[in-house]
N, C-alpha and C positions, 0 to 999 in steps of 0.2 A: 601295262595297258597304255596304248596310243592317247594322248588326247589331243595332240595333230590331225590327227585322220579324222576323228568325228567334229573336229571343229569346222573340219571345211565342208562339211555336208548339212550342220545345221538346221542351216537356211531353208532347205532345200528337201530336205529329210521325209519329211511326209508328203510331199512331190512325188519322189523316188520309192516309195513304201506301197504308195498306191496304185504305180503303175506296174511295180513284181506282180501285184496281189490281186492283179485285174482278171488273171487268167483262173480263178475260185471265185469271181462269180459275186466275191465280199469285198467291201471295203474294209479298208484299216482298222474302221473305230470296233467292229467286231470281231476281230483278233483280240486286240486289247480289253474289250469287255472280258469275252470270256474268260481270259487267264484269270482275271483279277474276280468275274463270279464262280468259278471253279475253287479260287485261293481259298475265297470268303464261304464256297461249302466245304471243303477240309477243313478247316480253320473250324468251324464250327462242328464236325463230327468228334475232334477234338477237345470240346466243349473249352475254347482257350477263349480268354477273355485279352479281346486288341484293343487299347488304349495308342499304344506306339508301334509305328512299322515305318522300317526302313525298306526304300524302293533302290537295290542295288544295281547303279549304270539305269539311273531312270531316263538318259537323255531327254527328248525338247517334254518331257512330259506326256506321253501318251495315256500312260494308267493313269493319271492324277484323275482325271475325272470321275475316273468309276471306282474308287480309292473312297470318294466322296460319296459314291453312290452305295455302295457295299458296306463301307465301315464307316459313317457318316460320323462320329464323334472322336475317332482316333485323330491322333495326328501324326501325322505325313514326312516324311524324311526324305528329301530325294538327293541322291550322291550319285555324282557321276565322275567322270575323270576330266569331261570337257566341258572348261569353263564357259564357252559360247553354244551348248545345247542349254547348260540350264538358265541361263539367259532367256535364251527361245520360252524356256517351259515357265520362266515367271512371267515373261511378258502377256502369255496365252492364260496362264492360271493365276493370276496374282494374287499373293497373301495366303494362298491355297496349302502350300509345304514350303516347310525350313530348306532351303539349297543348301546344299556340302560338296568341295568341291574335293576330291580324291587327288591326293598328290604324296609322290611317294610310294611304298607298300605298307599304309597302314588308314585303317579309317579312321576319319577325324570325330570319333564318339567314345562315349567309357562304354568301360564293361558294363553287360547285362542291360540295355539301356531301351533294348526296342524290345516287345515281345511276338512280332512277327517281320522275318528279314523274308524279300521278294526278290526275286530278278528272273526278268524276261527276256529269253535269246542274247545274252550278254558274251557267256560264256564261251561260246564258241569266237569270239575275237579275241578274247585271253590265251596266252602262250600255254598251252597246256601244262607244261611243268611248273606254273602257278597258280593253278585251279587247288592243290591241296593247301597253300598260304591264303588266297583269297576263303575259302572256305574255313578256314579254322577263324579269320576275320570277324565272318561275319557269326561264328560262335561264340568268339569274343563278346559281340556288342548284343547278343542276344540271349536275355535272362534263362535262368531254368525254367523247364517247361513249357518254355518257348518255340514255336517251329521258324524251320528255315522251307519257303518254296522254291525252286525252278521252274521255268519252261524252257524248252531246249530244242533245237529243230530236230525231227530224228533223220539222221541218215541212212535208213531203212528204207524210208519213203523215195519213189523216184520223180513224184511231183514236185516234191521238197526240194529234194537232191537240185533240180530244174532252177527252180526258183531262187534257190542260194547263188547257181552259178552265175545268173542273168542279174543279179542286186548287186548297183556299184559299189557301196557301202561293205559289201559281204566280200570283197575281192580277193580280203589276204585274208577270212575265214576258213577254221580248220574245227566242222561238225565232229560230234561226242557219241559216240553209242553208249545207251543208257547203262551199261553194264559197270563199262569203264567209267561211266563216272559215280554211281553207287558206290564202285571201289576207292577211289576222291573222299566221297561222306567219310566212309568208314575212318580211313586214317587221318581225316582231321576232324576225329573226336564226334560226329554226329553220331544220334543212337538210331539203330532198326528205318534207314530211308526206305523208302516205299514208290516204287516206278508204277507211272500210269501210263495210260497213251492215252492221246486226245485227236480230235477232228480229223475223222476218217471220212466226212462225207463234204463235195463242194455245194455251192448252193443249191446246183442242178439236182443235187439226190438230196436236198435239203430234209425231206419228209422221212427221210433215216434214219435221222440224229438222234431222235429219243433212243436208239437201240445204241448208244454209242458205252453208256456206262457197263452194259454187257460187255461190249468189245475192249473193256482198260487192259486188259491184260494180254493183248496181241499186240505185237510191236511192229504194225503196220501205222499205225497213225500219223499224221502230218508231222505233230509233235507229242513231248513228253514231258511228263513233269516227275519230279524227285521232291516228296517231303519227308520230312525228318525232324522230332526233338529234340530241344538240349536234357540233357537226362544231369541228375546230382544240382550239388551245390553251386554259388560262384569259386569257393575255394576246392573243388573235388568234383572236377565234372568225368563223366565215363567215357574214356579214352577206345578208340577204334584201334585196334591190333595193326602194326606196321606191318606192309604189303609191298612186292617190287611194282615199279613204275606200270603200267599196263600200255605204256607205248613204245 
């Protein structure tokens, strides 16, 4: 992971965020809501108790807010790779979440330490052939019983597809179809992931959206998310069957 590249957008970051995301009609802060009240109803159909969650590549802090809004007595982990985004996200949220700065291939937490690990559109700036290390990571630092979420742009979508290409930040991005990275879960150790699709409608067909839980299972959505348990012990966790590369 770059943390050159997001340092020099920082600043500047949700500038750049809002004018991709002008053409849906939404701003920013309800992208970030959602994922984080979607998290917070998986999480809870799961009946998992969140004390600790780590927000992986939280950059300037988007989610922090509604982190506070959805899990109000948890606490907060925000790791990124670049030292002047979480900058940005203390200065906007102060005292709000622990900063951990990502340097290296290893996060800076013990084992089993958060019971729910997040990340939002991260992924697709990650070298793909380190999406299976990043993801055993963060099975590392997450207890049994514990889930891991995504969100992930889908590259199905041709509004999306649009939007990635037109985002300076997204430049040297290389989008995931959900299959291929289910395949990912598997071999680093997650148990049974579970693809959903989200936000098929823009503000215009706003009056839609209640019908959107029907529609999870069509991979036309804007985006998509992957969750997943850790299954077993810390010493004996259920290991995903080795797979070839899918790219």
């Amino acid at each position: 992971m770059d943390s050159a590249e997001f340092d020099g957008f920082a600043s500047e970051y949700d500038q750049l965020l809002r004018k991709t995301l002008s053409v849906t009609g939404e701003d920013p802060e309800f992208f970030h809501e959602y994922k984080v009240r979607e998290l917070a109803r998986m999480a809870g159909a799961l009946h998992l108790q969140v004390e600790r969650i780590l927000d992986f590549g939280s950059g300037v802090g988007n989610s922090t807010p509604f982190f506070r809004r959805y899990f109000p007595s948890a606490q907060l982990t925000s790791a990124d790779v670049s030292a002047r985004s979480l900058e940005v996200a203390e200065e906007r949220f102060p005292g709000v979440a622990t900063s951990l700065q990502i340097q290296g291939d290893r996060l800076p937490l013990a084992d089993n330490s958060c019971d729910l690990a997040f990340s939002a559109c991260v992924f697709h700036h990650i070298d793909h052939g380190e999406h299976v290390h990043w993801l055993s990571e963060l099975l590392r630092v997450t207890r049994p019983g514990g889930m891991l979420g995504i969100f992930e742009h889908n590259p199905l979508n041709p509004l999306t597809v649009n939007a990635v290409h037109h985002c300076p930040f997204d430049a040297n991005a290389h989008l995931i179809r959900s299959k291929r990275f289910v395949e990912r879960y598997r071999r680093s150790g997650w148990t049974d992931p579970k693809v959903r699709y989200h936000l098929f409608f823009p503000r215009l067909l706003s009056g839609l959206r209640a019908l959107e839980p029907y529609l999870a299972g069509i991979p036309f959505g804007g985006q998509y998310s992957i969750t997943a348990v850790k299954r077993g012990s810390a010493g004996n966790l259920t290991d995903g069957p080795e797979e070839p590369s899918a790219e």
